[in-house]
C-alpha positions as YAML, in Angstrom:
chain: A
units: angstrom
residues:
- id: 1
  name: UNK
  ca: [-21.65, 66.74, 15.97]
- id: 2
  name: UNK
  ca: [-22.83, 65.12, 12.79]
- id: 3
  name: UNK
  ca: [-19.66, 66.93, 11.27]
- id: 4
  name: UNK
  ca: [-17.76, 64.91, 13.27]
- id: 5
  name: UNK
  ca: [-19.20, 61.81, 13.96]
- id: 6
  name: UNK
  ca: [-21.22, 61.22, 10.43]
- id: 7
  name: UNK
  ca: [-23.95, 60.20, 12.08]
- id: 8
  name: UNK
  ca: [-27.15, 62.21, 11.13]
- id: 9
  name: UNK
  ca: [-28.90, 64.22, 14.25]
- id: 10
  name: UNK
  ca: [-32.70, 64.98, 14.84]
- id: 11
  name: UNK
  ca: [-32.21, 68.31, 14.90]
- id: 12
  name: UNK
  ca: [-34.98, 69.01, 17.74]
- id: 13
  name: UNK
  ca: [-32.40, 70.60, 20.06]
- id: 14
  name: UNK
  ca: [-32.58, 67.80, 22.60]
- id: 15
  name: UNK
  ca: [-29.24, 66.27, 23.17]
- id: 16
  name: UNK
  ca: [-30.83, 62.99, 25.73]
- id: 17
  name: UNK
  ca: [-34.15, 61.66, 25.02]
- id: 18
  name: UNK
  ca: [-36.70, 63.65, 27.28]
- id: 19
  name: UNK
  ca: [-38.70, 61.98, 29.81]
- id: 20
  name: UNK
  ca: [-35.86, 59.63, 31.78]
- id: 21
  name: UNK
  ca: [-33.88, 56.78, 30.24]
- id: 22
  name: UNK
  ca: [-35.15, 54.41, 27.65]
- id: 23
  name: UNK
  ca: [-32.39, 52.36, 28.30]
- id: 24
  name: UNK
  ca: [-30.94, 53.43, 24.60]
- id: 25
  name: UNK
  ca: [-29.68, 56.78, 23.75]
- id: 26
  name: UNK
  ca: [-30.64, 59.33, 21.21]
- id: 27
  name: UNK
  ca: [-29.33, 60.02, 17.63]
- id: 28
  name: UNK
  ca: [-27.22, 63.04, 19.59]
- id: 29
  name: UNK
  ca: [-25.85, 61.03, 22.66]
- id: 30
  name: UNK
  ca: [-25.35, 57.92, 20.01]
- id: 31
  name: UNK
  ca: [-23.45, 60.28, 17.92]
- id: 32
  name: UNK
  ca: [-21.35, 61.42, 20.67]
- id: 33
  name: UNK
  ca: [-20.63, 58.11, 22.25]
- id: 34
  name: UNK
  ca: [-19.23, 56.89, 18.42]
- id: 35
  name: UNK
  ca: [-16.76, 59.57, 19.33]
- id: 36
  name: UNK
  ca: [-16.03, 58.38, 22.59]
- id: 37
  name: UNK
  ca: [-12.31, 56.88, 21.31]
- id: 38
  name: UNK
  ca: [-11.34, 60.09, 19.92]
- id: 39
  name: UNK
  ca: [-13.09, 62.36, 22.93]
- id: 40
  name: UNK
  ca: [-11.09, 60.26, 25.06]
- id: 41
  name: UNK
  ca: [-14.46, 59.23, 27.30]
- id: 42
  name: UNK
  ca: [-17.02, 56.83, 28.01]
- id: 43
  name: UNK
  ca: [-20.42, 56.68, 27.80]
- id: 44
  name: UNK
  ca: [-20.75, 57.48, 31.09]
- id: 45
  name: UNK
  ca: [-19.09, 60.59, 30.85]
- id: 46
  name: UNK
  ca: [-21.16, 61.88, 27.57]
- id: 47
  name: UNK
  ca: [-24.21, 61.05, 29.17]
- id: 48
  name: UNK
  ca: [-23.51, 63.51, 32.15]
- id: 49
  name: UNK
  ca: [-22.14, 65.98, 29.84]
- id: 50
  name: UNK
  ca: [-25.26, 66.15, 28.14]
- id: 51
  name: UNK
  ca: [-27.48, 65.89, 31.05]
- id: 52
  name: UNK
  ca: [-26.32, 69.63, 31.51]
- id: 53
  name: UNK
  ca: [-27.77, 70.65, 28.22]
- id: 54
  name: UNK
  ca: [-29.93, 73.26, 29.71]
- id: 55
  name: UNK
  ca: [-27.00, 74.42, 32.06]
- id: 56
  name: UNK
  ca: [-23.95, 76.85, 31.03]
- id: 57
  name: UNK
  ca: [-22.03, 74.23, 32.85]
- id: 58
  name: UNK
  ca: [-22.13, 72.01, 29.44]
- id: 59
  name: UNK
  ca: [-20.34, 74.40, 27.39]
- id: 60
  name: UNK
  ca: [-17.56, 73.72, 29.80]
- id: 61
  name: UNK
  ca: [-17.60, 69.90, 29.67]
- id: 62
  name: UNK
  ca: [-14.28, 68.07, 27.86]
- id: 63
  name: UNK
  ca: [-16.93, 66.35, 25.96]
- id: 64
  name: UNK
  ca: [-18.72, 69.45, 24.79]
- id: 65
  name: UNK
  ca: [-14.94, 71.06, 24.32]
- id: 66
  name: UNK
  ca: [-13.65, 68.02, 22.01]
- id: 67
  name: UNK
  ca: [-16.91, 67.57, 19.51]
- id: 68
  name: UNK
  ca: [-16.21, 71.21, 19.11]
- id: 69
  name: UNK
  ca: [-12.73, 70.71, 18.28]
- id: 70
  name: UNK
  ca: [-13.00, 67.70, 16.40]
- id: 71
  name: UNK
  ca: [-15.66, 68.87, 13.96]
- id: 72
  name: UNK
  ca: [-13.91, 71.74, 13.43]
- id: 73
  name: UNK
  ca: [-11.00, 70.22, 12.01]
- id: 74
  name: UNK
  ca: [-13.11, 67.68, 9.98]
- id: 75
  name: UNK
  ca: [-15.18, 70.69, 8.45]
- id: 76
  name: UNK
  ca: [-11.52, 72.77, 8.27]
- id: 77
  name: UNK
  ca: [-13.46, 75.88, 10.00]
- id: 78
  name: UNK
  ca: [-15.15, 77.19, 13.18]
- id: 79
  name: UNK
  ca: [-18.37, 75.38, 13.58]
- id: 80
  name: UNK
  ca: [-21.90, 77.19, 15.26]
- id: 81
  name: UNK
  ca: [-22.05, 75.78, 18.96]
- id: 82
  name: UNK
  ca: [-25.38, 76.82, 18.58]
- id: 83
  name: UNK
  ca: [-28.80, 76.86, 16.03]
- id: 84
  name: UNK
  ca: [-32.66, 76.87, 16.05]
- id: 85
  name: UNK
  ca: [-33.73, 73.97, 16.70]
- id: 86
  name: UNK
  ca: [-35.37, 72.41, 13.19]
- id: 87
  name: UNK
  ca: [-38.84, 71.23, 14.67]
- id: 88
  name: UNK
  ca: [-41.77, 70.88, 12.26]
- id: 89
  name: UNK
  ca: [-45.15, 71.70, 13.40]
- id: 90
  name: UNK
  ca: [-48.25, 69.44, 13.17]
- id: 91
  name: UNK
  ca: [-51.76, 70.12, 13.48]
- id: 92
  name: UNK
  ca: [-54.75, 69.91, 12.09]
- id: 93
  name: UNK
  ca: [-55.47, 73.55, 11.22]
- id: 94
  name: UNK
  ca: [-51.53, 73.64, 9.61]
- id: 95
  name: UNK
  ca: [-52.23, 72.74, 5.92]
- id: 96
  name: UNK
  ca: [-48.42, 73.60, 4.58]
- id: 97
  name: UNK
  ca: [-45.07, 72.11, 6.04]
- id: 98
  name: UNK
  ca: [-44.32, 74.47, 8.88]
- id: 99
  name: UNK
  ca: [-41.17, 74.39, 11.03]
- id: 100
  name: UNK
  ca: [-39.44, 76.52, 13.94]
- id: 101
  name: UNK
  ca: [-37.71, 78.32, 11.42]
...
């Protein structure tokens, strides 16, 4: 999405901020909705979209469909639908950078 969009994306493998709305959206769902033009939706329709993000069901959304596409043709090859998310991992017993890679 950041392919397309240019926007830079937590990459914590949440598409909607967790927890309910906080009445603004999320790097991804902002990221998205700058797209909305050339998706040819509104922000309505990305936020359901990616209310399914733990549902098969999202891979099938014309949201999910037209990122895909889009970045694709801005990157001029077949993009990943999917990666680990990049989380790093705090605690007081860590004492180097640690992530979920």
């Amino acid at each position: 999405m950041g392919v397309a969009s240019g926007v830079a994306l937590d990459l914590d493998g949440d598409l909607i901020i967790p927890g309910g709305d906080s009445g603004r959206p999320g790097s991804t769902e902002a990221a998205v909705r700058s797209l909305g033009e050339r998706l040819g939706v509104g922000d309505g329709e990305v936020r359901r979209a990616l209310e399914q993000e733990s549902r098969p069901d999202l891979e099938q959304t014309r949201v999910y469909v037209r990122v895909f596409e889009l970045a694709g043709q801005a990157a001029r090859r077949p993009l990943p639908h999917a990666m680990l998310p990049r989380i790093r991992l705090q605690s007081p017993k860590i004492t180097r950078p640690l992530t979920t890679e």
